[in-house]
C-alpha positions as CSV (number, residue, x, y, z in Angstrom):
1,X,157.7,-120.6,134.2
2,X,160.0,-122.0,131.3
3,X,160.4,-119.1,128.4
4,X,161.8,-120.1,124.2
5,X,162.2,-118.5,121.8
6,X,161.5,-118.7,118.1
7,X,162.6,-116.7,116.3
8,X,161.1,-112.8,117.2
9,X,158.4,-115.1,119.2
10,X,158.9,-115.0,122.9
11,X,156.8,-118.3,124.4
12,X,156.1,-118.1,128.0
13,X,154.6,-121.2,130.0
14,X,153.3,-120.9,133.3
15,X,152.5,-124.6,133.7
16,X,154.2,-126.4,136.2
17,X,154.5,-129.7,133.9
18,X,157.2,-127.2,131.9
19,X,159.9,-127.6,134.9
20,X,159.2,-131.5,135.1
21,X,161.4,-134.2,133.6
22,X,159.9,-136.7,131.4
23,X,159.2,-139.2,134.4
24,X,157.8,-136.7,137.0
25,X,155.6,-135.8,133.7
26,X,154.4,-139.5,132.8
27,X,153.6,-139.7,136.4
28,X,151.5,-136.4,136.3
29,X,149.2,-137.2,133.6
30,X,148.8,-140.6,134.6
31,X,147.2,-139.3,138.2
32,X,145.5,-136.8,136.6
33,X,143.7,-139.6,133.9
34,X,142.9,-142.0,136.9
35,X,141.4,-138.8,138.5
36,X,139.5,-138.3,135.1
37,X,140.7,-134.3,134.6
38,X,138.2,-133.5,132.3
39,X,140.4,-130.9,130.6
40,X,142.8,-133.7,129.7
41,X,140.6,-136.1,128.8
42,X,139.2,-133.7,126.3
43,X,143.0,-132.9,125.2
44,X,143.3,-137.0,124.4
45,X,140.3,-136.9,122.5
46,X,140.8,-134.0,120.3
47,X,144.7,-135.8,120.0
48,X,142.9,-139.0,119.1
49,X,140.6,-137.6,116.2
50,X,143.4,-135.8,114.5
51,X,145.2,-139.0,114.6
52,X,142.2,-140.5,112.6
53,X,141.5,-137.4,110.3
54,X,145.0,-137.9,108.9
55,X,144.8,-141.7,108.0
């Protein structure tokens, strides 16, 4: 669990990735895409089309 703040706003993850460093990360979501997690394939995807919509 990893906890900011912003201002009055109190943000609370409970994902692991949160206590990662950048490599351990990079190395998570690349298992995870040979794997095919749906859930991040669907993250990409919605990532990718609001790349587009702003062009």
């Amino acid at each position: 669990m990893k906890e900011y703040r912003f201002g009055n706003s109190k943000v609370i993850i409970h994902s692991p990735l949160a206590l990662m460093n950048k490599e351990e990360q990079k190395e998570w979501y690349k298992q995870e895409w040979e794997k095919g997690n749906p859930i991040l394939k669907t993250i990409v995807e919605a990532a990718v089309s609001c790349e587009r919509d702003t062009m």
